[in-house]
C-alpha positions as CSV (number, residue, x, y, z in Angstrom):
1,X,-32.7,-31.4,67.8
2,X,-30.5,-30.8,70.8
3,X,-29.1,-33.5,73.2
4,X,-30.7,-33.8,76.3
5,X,-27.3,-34.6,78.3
6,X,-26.7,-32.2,81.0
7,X,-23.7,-30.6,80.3
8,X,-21.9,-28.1,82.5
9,X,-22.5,-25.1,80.4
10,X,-24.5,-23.9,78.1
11,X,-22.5,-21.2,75.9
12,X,-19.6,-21.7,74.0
13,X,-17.4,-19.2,72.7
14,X,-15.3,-21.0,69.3
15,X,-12.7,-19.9,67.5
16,X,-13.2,-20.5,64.2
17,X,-10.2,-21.0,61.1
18,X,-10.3,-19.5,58.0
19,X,-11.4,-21.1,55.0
20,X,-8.0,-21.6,53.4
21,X,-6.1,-22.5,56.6
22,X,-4.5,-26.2,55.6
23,X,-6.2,-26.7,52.0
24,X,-9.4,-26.5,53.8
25,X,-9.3,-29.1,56.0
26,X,-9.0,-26.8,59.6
27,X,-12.5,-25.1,58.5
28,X,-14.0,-28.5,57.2
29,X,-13.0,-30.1,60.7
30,X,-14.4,-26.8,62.2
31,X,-17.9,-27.4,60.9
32,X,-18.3,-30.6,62.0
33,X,-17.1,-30.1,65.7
34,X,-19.2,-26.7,65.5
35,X,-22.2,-28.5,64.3
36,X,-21.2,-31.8,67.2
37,X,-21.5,-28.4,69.6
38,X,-25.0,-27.6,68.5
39,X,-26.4,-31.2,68.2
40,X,-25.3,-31.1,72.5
41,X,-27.8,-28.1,72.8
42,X,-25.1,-25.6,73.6
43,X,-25.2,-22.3,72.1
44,X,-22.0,-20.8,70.4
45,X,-20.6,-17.6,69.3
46,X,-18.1,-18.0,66.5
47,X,-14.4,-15.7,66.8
48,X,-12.9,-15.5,63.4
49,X,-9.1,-16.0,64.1
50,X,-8.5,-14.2,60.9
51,X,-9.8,-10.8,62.8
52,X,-6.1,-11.5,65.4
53,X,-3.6,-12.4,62.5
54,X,-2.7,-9.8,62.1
55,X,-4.5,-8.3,64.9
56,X,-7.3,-6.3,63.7
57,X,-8.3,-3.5,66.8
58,X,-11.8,-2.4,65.0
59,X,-12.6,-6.4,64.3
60,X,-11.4,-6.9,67.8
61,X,-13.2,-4.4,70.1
62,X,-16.8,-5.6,67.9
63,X,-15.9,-9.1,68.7
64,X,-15.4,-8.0,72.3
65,X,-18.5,-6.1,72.6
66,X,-20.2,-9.0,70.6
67,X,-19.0,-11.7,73.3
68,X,-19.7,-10.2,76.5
69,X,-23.1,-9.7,75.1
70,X,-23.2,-13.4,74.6
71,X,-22.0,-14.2,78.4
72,X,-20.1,-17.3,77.7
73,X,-18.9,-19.9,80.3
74,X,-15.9,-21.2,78.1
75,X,-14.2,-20.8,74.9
76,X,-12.7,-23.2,73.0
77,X,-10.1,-23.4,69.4
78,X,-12.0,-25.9,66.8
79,X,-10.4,-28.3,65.3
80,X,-7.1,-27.8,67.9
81,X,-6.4,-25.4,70.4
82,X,-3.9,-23.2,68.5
83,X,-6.9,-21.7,67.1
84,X,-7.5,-20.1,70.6
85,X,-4.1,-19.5,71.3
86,X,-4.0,-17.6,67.8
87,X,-6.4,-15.1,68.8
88,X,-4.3,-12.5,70.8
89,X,-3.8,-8.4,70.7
90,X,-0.7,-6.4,69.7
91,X,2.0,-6.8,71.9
92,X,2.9,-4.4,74.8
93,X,6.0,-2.9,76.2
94,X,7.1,-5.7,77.6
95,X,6.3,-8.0,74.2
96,X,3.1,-10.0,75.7
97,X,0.4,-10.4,73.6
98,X,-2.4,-10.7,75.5
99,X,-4.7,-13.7,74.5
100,X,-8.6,-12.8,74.1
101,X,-10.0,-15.6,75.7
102,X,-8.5,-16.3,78.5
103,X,-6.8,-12.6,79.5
104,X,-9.3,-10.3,78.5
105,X,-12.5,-11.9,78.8
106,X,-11.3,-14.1,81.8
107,X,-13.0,-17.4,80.1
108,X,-11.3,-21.2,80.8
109,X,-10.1,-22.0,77.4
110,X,-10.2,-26.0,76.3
111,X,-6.5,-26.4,74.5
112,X,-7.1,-29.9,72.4
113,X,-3.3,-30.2,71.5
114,X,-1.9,-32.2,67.7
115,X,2.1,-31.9,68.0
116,X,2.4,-30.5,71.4
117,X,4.4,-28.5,72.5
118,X,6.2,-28.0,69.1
119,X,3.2,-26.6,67.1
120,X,2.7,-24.2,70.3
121,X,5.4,-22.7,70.6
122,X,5.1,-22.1,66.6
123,X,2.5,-20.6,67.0
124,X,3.7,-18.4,70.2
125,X,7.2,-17.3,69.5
126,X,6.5,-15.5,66.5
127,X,8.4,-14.4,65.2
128,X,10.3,-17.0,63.7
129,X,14.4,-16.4,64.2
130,X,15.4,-17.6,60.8
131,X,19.0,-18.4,62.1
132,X,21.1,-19.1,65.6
133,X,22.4,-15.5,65.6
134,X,18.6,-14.0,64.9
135,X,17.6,-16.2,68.1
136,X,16.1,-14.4,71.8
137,X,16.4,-15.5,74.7
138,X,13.5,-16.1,77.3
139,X,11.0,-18.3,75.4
140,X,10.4,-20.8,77.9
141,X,9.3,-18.1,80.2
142,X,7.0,-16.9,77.3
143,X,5.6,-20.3,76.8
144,X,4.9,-20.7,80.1
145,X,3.0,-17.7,80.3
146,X,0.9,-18.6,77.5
147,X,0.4,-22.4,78.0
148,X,0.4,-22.6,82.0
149,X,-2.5,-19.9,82.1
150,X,-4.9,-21.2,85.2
151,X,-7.5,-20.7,83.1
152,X,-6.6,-22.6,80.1
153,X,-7.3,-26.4,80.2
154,X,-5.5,-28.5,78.1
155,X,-6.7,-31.9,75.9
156,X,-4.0,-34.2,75.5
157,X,-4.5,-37.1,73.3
158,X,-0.9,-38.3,74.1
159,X,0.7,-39.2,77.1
160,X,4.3,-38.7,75.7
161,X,3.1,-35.4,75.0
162,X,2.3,-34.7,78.4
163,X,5.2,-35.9,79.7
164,X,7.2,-33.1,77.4
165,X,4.5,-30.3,78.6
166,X,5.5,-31.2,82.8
167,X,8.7,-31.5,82.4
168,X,9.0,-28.2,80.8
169,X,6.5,-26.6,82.6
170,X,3.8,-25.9,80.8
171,X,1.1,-27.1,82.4
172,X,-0.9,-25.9,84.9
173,X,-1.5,-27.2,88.0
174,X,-3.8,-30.7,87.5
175,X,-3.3,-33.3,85.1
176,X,-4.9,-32.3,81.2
177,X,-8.2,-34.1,80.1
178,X,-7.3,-37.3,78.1
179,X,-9.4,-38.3,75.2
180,X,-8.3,-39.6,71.6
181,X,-9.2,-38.0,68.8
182,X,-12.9,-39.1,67.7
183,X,-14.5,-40.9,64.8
184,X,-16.2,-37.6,63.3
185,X,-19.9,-37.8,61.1
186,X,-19.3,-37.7,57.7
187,X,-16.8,-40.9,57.8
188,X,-19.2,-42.9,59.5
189,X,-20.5,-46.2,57.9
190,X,-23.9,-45.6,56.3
191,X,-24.5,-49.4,55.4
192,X,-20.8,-50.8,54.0
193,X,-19.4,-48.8,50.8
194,X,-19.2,-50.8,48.0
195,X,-16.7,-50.7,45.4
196,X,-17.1,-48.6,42.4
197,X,-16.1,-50.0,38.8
198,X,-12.3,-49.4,38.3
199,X,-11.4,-49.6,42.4
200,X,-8.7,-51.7,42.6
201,X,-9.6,-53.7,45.9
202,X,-6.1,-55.4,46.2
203,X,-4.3,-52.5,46.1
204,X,-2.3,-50.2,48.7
205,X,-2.3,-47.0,49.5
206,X,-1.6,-44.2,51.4
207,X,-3.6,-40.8,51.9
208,X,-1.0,-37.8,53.4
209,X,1.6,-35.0,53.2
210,X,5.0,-34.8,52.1
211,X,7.2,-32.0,52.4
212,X,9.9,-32.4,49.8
213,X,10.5,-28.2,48.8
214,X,14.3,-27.5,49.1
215,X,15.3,-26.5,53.0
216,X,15.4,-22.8,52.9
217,X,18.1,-23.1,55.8
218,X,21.4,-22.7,54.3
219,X,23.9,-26.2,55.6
220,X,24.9,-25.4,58.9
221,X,26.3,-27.2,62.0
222,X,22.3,-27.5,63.1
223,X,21.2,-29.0,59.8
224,X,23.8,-32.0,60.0
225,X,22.8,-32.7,63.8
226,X,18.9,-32.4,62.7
227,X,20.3,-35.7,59.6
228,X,22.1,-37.4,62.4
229,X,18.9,-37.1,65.2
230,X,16.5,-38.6,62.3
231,X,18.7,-41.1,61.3
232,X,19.3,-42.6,65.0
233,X,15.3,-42.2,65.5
234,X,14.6,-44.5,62.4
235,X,17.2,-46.9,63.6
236,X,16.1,-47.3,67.2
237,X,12.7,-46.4,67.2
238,X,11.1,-44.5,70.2
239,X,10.5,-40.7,70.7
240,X,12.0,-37.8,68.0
241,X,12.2,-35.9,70.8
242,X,14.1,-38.3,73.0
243,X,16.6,-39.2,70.2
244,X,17.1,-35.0,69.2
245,X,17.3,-34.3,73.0
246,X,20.4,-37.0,73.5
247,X,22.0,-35.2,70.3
248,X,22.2,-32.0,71.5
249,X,23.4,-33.5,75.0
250,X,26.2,-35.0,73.3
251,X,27.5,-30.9,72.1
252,X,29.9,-29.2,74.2
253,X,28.0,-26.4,75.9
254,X,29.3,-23.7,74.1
255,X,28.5,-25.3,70.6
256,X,25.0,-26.0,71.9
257,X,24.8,-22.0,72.7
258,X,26.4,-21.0,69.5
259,X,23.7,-22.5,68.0
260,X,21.0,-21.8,69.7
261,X,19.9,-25.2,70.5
262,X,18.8,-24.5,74.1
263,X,14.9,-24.5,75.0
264,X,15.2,-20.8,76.0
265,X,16.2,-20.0,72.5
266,X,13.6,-18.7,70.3
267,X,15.6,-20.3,67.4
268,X,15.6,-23.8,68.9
269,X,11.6,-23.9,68.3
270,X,11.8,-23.1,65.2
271,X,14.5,-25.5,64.6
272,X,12.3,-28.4,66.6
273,X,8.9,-27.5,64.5
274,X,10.5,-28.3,61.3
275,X,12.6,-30.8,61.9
276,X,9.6,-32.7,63.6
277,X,6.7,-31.8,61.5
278,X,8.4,-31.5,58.1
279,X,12.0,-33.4,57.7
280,X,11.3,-36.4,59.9
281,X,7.8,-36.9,58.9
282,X,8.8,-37.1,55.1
283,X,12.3,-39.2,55.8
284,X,9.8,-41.9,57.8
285,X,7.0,-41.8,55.2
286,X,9.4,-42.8,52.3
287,X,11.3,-45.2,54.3
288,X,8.3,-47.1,55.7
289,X,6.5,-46.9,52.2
290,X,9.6,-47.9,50.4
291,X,9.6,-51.2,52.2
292,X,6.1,-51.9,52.3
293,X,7.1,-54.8,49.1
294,X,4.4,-53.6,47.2
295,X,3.6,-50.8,45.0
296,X,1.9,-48.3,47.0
297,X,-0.8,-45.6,45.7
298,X,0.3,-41.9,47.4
299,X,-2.6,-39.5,47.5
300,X,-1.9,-35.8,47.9
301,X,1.3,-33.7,46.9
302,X,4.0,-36.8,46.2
303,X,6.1,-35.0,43.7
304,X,7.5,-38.7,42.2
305,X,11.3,-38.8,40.5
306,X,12.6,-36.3,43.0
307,X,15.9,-37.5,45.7
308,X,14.8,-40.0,48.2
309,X,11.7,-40.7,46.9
310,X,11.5,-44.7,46.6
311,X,10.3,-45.8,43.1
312,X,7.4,-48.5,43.9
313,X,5.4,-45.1,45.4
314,X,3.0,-43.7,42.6
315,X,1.5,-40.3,42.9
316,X,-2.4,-39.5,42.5
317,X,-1.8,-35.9,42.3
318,X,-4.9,-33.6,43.9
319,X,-6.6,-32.4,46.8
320,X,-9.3,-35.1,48.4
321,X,-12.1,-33.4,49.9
322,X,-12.3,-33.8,53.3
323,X,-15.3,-35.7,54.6
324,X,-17.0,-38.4,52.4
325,X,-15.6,-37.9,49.4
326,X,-12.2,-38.8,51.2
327,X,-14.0,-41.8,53.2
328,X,-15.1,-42.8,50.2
329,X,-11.2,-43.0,48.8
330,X,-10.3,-45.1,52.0
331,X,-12.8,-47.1,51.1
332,X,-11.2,-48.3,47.5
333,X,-8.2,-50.2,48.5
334,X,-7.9,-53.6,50.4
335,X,-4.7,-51.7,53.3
336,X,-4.2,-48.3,53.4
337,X,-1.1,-47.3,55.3
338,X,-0.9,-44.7,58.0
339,X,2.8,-43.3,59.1
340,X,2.0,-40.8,61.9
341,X,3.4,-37.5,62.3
342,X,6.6,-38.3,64.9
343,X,5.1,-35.5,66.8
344,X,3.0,-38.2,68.0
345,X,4.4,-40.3,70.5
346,X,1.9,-42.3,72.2
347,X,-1.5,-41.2,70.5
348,X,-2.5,-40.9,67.1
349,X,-4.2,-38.6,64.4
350,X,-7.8,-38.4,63.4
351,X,-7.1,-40.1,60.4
352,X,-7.1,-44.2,61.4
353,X,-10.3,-43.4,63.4
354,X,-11.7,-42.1,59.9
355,X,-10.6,-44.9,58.0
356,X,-12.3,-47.6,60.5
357,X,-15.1,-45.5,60.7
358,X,-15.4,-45.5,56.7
359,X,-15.3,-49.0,56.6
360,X,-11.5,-49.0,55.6
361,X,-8.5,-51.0,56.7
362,X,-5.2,-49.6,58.2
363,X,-2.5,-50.5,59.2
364,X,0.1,-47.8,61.4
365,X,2.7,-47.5,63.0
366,X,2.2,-48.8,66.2
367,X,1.1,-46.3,68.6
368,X,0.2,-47.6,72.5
369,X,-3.3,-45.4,73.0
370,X,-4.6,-47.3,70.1
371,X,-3.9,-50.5,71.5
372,X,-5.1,-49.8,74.3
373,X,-8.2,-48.5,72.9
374,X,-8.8,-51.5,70.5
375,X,-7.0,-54.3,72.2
376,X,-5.9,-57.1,70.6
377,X,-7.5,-56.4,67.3
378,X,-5.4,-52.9,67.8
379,X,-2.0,-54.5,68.3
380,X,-3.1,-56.8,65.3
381,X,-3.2,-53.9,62.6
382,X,0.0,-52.0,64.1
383,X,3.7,-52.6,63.4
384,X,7.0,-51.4,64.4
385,X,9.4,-51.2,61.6
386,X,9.3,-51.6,57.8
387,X,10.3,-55.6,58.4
388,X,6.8,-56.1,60.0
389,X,4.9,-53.7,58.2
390,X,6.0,-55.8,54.7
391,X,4.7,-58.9,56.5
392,X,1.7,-57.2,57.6
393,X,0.6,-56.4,54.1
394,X,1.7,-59.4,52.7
395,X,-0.1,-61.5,55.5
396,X,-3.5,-59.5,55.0
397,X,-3.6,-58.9,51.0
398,X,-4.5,-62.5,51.0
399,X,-6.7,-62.9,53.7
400,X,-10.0,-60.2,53.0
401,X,-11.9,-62.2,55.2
402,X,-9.5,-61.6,58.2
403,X,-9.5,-57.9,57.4
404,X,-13.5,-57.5,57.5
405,X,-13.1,-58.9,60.9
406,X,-10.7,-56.9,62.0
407,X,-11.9,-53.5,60.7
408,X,-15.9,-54.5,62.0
409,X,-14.1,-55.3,65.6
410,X,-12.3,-52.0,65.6
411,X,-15.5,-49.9,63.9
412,X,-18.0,-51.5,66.6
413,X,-15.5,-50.5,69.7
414,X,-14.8,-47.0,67.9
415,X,-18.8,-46.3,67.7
416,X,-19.5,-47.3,71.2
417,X,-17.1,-44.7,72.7
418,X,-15.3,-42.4,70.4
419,X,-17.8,-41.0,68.6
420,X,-17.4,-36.9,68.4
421,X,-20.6,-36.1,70.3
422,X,-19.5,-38.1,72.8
423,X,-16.2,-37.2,73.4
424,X,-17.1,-33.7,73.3
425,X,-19.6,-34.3,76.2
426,X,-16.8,-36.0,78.4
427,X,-14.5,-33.1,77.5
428,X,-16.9,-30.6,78.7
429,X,-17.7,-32.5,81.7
430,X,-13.9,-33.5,82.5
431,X,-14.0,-29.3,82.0
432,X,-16.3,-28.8,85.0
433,X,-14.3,-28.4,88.3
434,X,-12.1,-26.1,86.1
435,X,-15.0,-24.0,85.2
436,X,-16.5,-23.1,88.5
437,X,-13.5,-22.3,89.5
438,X,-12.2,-19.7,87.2
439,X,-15.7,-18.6,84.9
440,X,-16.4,-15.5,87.7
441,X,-13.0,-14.6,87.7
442,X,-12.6,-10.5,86.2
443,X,-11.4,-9.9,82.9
444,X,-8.3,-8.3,82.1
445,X,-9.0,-4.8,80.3
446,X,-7.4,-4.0,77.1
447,X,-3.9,-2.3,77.4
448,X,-5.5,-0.7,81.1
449,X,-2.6,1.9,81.8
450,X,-1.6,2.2,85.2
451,X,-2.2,5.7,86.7
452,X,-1.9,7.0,83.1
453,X,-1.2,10.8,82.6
454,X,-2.1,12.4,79.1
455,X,1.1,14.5,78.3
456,X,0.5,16.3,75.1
457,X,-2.6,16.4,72.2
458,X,-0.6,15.7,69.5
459,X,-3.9,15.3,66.8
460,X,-2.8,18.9,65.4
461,X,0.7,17.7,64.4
462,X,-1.1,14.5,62.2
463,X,0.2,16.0,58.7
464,X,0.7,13.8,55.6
465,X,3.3,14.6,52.6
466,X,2.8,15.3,48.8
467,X,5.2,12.5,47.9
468,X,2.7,9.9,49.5
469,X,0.5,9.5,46.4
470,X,-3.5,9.7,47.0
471,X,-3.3,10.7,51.0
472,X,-4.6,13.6,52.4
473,X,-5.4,15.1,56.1
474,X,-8.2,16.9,56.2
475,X,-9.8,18.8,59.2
476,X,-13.1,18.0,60.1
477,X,-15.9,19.5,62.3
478,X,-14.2,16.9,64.9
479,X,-10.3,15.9,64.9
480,X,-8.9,14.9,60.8
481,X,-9.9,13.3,57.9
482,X,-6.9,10.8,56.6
483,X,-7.8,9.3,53.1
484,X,-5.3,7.0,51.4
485,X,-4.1,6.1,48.1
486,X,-5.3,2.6,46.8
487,X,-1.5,0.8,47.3
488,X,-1.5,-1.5,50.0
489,X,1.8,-0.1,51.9
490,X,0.6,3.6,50.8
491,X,1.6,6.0,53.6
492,X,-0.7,8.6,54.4
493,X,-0.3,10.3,57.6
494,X,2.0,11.0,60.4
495,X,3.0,12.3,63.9
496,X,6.6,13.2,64.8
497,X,6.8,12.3,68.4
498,X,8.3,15.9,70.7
499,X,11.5,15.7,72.5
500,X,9.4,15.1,75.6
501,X,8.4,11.2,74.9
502,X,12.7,10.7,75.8
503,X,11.4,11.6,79.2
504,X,8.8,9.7,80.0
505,X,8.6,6.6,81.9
506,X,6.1,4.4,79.7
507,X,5.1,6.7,76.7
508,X,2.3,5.7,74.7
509,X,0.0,7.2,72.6
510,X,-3.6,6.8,72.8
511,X,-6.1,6.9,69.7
512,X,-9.6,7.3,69.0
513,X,-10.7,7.1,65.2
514,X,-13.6,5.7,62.9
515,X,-12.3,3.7,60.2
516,X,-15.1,4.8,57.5
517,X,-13.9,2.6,54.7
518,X,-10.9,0.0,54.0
519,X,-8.2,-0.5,56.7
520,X,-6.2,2.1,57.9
521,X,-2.4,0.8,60.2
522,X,-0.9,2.3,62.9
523,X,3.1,1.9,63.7
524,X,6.5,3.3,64.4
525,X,9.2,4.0,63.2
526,X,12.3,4.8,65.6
527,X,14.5,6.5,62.8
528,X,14.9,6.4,58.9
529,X,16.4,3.4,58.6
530,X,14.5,1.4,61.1
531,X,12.0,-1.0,60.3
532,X,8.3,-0.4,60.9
533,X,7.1,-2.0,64.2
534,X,4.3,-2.2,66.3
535,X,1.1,-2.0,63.8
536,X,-2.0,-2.4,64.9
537,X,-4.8,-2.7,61.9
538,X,-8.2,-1.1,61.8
539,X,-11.1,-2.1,59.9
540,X,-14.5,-0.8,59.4
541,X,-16.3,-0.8,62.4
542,X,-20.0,1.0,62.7
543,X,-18.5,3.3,65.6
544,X,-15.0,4.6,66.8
545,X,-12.7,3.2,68.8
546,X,-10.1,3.8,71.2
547,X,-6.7,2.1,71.5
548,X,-3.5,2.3,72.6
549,X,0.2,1.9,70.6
550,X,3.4,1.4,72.6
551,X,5.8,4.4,71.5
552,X,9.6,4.4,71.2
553,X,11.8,7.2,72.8
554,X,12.1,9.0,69.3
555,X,10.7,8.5,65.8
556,X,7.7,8.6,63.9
557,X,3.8,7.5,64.3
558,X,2.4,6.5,60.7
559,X,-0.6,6.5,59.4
560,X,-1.0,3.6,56.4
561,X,-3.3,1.8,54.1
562,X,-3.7,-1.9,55.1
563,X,-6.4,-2.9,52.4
564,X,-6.1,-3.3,48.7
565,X,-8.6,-0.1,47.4
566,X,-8.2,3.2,49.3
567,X,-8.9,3.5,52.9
568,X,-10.7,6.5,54.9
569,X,-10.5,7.4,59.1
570,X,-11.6,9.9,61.1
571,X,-9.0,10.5,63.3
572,X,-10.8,12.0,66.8
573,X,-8.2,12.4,69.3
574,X,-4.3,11.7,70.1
575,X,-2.6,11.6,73.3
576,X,0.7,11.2,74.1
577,X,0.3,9.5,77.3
578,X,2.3,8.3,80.2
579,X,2.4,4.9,82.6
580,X,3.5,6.0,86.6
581,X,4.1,2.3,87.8
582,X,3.1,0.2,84.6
């Protein structure tokens, strides 16, 4: 049965993960805010993000077709706002990629940020310069395209966060909606969980990541700085960010260029993401867990007898299934331990809601929106440092009664206000202002050309060659018949672009085809040796459709199979086209 809260809209466009995404987790997390959706009385229209990486043109323009049918007032990435930020077209001329929510269908777009703006901008800048001399300039300017779009509206959970977002710019106007993350369903205490026969109730334990595969970077100037920004963080506490940012301060500005560790570099994202999300993460884990005094239980990918790893952790090797089967685990031992992500500098991850909401006990690392939100029996199951963590668990194995209280103080405060269905409604409401103001605005049109010129038909120069095993054009009653062979990468048609596309201002080439079966991709290739750039993929769609593919001043169109059996398209028209003005 649906809520009976008056919300300020009433369909929801969601973007939805894949089912593998993040050993599960992102679609598991999915369901349930999907389902928190429904239980509100809103109706939804799920966007598989798989159908934009890689962007899929005949899964697009159905999805297209399929929302504006729908007529929604918002759209929102479930579990996190990447999701939404991951669903955008082929690039143009000028490299944008132009999101779907909030470009083409004009929709404010609720952003609920986990690492921001690190785990944005992974997403964003893609892709990834592997090294200083692979990096590009201008991606703050892309960044603040993307992630100060009027129309998107942002969900912090951390104000430290927020503070890196403004002073970067890349915000829009207005502060975000603040809300931690909720206690969702399926941890929630059904009567208290007892223990099963072989728990071990005085035990430790944590429940997390660790990523301990070999750093594909080779040693570098940028790897020692990333050793010497982790080991002042551990030592002084406070932001990652703060303590990288007074690192690269300290480098004469032409070793900061030469490295690329500017925030207009491509590179220095990529650099960022990792260091904060993979190295630091694992470094703090060990050396909090290390100290902890006691042995402590490791659930999830601890890889035991490799460097660094401290020898009172024990591994219990497997993937927990997210929901009760993993509030169940939380349930077994007398502490579990949390060690946030250091992307977090004020907030905190779903997971201590879970574990209070299971009937658990935590203690993390002290984070000041919990203790905030839980007062004094918040500050009471935080710590600072491995010295006060080891007194923490020493102080509470003891004292079960103590914890109960604790954990039922924090539970009772966590199911009076941060359950998901209500968070979600002050979300949406917190939403409102921004929706009037932006849900009428037009959309955007896919790839509109401005003042565009069709130059040349270029449909009767589609040939494919006898070296390209299985391919064949064929003409048809109307335009060609391409049929693949069953390799993935197997070519199967092409167009050499005329002298004329040198001469034109914008050339492009606009095509209408019906992929009848498999997945046929569309790209270029400037000359023999040059890579192949600018794909676009179609699927099978029920009717053609028309799109448009940025072309260089000389090379090759081709025509390839993008699915793993043969592929077959009816290719109805070509145009080289022109942009006067675009």
């Amino acid at each position: 049965m649906g809520s009976t809260r008056r919300l300020p809209v009433a369909r929801v466009a969601v973007a939805s993960p894949p089912a593998r995404w993040f050993h599960g987790i992102s679609r598991t997390l999915y369901d349930t805010y999907w389902r928190a959706l429904r239980d509100l009385g809103l109706e939804t229209i799920e966007v598989p993000v798989d159908a934009f990486v890689p962007p899929d043109m005949g899964r697009i323009s159905e999805l297209l077709a399929d929302v504006r049918a729908f007529r929604p007032q918002l759209a929102i990435g479930l579990p996190l706002g990447n999701l939404a930020l991951s669903c955008r077209l082929p690039a143009g001329r000028d490299g944008w990629r132009p999101n779907f929510f909030a470009d083409v269908l004009g929709l404010p777009t609720v952003c609920q940020w986990d690492h921001a703006p690190f785990d944005l901008a992974d997403q964003l800048l893609t892709p990834h310069a592997a090294s200083p001399e692979a990096s590009l300039p201008g991606a703050l300017p892309r960044l603040r395209r993307a992630l100060a779009h009027p129309r998107l509206i942002h969900w912090s959970r951390d104000d430290g966060q927020t503070a890196i977002m403004t002073e970067l710019g890349l915000l829009p106007p207005g502060r975000p909606i603040f809300e931690l993350p909720p206690a969702l369903p399926d941890f929630e205490l059904h009567g208290r969980m007892a223990a099963t026969e072989g728990d071990v109730l005085e035990s430790v334990a944590f429940i997390g990541h660790f990523y301990q595969e070999p750093a594909t970077r080779p040693a570098c100037p940028s790897t020692a700085l990333a050793r010497r920004a982790i080991a002042d963080w551990q030592a002084d506490g406070g932001s990652l960010w703060n303590s990288l940012s007074g690192a690269i301060a300290a480098l004469a500005p032409s070793e900061r260029a030469g490295l690329a560790l500017e925030h207009d570099q491509s590179f220095f994202w990529g650099f960022v993401h990792r260091l904060v999300v993979h190295d630091a993460q694992t470094a703090r884990r060990f050396t909090l867990l290390g100290a902890a005094g006691v042995p402590v239980t490791c659930y999830g990918n601890l890889q035991t007898g490799a460097p660094g790893v401290p020898p009172s952790l024990g591994a219990v090797p497997g993937h927990i299934p997210f929901g009760r089967p993993l509030a169940h685990v939380m349930t077994r031992h007398a502490i579990l331990v949390d060690v946030m992500n250091p992307g977090f500098i004020d907030g905190i991850s779903h997971k201590p809601m879970a574990a209070f909401a299971a009937g658990g006990f935590m203690l993390l690392d002290r984070k000041r929106h919990f203790v905030e939100a839980f007062g004094e029996a918040g500050a009471a199951v935080s710590y600072d440092g491995p010295d006060e963590l080891a007194a923490k668990i020493d102080f509470f194995l003891g004292r079960p009664e103590r914890r109960r209280e604790l954990g039922d103080e924090i539970r009772a405060r966590l199911l009076q206000r941060h359950r998901l269905s209500d968070v979600l409604a002050r979300v949406l409401g917190a939403a409102a202002d921004s929706i009037r103001s932006t849900v009428e605005a037009p959309p955007t049109p896919i790839r509109a050309p401005t003042r565009p010129i069709k130059v040349k038909n270029l449909l009767p120069s589609l040939r494919s060659h006898a070296a390209w095993t299985g391919a064949a054009v064929r003409r048809g009653l109307v335009g060609r018949k391409v049929s693949t062979g069953p390799g993935r990468w197997g070519y199967a048609a092409a167009i050499e672009l005329p002298e004329i596309v040198g001469r034109l201002e914008a050339p492009y080439l606009q095509v209408t085809l019906h992929v009848e079966e498999g997945r046929i991709g569309i790209g270029t290739i400037a000359s023999a040796d040059a890579p192949f750039e600018g794909e676009q993929l179609f699927g099978k769609t029920a009717r053609p459709i028309t799109a448009t593919l940025e072309l260089p001043r000389a090379g090759t169109v081709v025509l390839r199979n993008a699915a793993g059996a043969p592929s077959r398209a009816r290719i109805l028209t070509a145009y080289l086209c022109d942009r006067h003005g675009g």
